[in-house]
Steps between C-alpha positions, in 0.01 A plus 500: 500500500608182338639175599639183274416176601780340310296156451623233267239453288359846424692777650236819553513826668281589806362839466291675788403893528568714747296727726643839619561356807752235345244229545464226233218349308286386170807247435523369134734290313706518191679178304853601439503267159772292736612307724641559829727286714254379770641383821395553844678793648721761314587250218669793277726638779505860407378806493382681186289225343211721473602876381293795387670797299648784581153711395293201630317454141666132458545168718766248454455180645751223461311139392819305660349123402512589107784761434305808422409830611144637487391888429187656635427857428287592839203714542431551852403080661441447123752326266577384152731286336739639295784280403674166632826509382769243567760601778824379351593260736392217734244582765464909530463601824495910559476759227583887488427757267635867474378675212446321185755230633404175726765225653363190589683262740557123439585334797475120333780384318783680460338827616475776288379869467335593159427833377160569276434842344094610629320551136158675453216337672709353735685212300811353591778458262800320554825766446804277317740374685393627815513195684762519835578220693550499890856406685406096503252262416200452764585807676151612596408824376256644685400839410639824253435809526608832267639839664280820468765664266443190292909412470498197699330184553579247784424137546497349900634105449373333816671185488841674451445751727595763245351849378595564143516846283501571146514842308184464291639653150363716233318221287356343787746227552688445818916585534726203721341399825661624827460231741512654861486252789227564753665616830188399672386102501186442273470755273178446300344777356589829450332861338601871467345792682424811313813713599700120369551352808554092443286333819539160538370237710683203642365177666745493716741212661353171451387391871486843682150560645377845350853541333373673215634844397546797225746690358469855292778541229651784230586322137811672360604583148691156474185277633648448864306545783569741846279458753311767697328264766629125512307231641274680772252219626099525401436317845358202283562162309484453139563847382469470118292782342469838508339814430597915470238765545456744153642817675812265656417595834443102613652171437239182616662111567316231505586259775308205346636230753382756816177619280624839610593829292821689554491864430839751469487879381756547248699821597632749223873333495305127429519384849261300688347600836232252638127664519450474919556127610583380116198304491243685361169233424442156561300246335292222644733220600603238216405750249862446318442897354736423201509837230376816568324806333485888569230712294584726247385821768712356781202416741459109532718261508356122400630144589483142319460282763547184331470287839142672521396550205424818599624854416617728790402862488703772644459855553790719486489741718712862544729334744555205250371273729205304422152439556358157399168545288430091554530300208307408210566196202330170504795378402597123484760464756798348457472469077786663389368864459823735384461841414331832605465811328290852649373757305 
């Protein structure tokens, strides 16, 4: 299990092992060759910033404070530096790979989505004119993510409240963007199931106590979006990030501003049906659970409580409901940690 503590000065990877009973321990650290943002509490606004491959062999992280993009190939709680290759843009804050193609967001400046082609021993290189720019300057992209099937790629733009598509072509670079407004307030990030299934989560109305919600979505041929479940509430504040269970059975949202966890099965047709009472785990008070992590067998479901510094550990259970393990970290609280990523 690995988390990023996007710091400033030397950006590094948190790496801890895992028992069979989804406990964590023997933590080390890796230097990511950057530099992260720093900050105090979710500084990079988005979800993706730490990503491991589709076979789980390599780890992206995102060094937002100096413009590049780290590689690690991963053995187990072990890894190695591969490459650090420039991300094409102003302060990258979420990458996605499919294949032997990775995206990498931009959200500083004017925001940007830039495609790499994945060489041998995991090195990044830079595919020509692949560079796409968002619908405005300072729009806030906040997380990507690339359909099973591999034809599309969408980008969530917080500030503008927008979810945009493109057709990902043949050579790797990206076709017009299809800017669909967000019927639901807040949209901030937003990932595919397996059966293709767009789930998003939204923040909310500014001012509504526990206003946050999430909405389930089909992508047509032409980029638009039809929605399957729109805006049911998670029960919680500060609904930013999300996770989907490998088999698709179970969509997780975490309510960072309630320190709760929202949990939906996701029917065959893509709709949402809350898992008993919706809320499904809870953290410690003023844990501020920001990104979250499901393993690769579908059994626990981990936590970066950045208010904390602490990592929550779940349990999923048959139901989908889940059983809280404790937590486990030594984290610095409150430092700007981004990022999580489970094996």
């Amino acid at each position: 299990m690995f988390v990023m503590t996007n710091d400033a000065s030397r950006n590094e990877i948190v790496a801890y092992e895992r028992t069979p009973e989804g406990m964590l321990y023997n933590r080390a650290r890796y230097a990511t060759g950057g530099r992260g943002s720093g900050g105090v509490t979710d500084p990079l606004e988005s979800q993706g910033s730490l990503t491991l491959s589709q076979d789980r062999s390599l780890l992206f992280a995102v060094n937002a404070g100096s413009g590049t993009v780290s590689v690690f190939t991963v053995h187990g709680a072990f890894l190695f530096l591969r490459d650090r290759a420039a991300s094409g843009g102003s302060e990258p804050v979420a990458v996605a790979q499919w294949r032997d193609l990775v995206y990498v967001l931009n959200q500083g400046g004017s925001g940007s989505v830039v495609a790499f082609r994945l060489e041998a021993g995991g090195r990044l290189r830079q595919i020509r004119n692949s560079t796409v720019f968002l619908t405005a300057n300072a729009t806030g992209g906040s997380s990507l993510s690339i359909s099973p099937d591999g034809r599309f790629l969408t980008v969530v733009e917080r500030l503008a409240n927008k979810i945009d598509a493109f057709q990902i072509k043949s050579d790797g670079t990206l076709a017009h963007i299809v800017a669909n407004s967000s019927p639901g307030a807040g949209a901030f990030s937003a990932i595919f199931a397996p059966e293709g299934n767009l789930l998003v989560s939204e923040t909310g109305v500014a001012g509504v106590m526990n206003g946050s919600a999430a909405s389930s979505y089909a992508i047509t041929q032409d980029g638009m979006l039809s929605a399957f479940t729109q805006s049911i509430p998670t029960l919680g504040a500060a609904n930013c990030w999300n996770a989907v269970t490998p088999d698709g059975r179970w969509v997780y949202f975490s309510n960072a501003g309630s320190a709760t966890i929202a949990g939906f099965a996701i029917g065959k047709t893509g709709q949402l049906t809350p898992i008993g009472g919706t809320i499904v785990g809870t953290n410690p008070e003023g844990s501020t659970n920001l990104d979250i992590a499901i393993t690769a067998n579908g059994r626990y479901l981990y936590t970066l409580n950045s208010g904390t510094g602490t990592i929550g550990i779940f349990k999923i259970q048959q139901d989908g409901t889940l059983l809280s393990l404790g937590e486990a970290g030594e984290l610095p609280a409150n430092s700007g940690l981004n990022g999580i990523a489970a094996l």
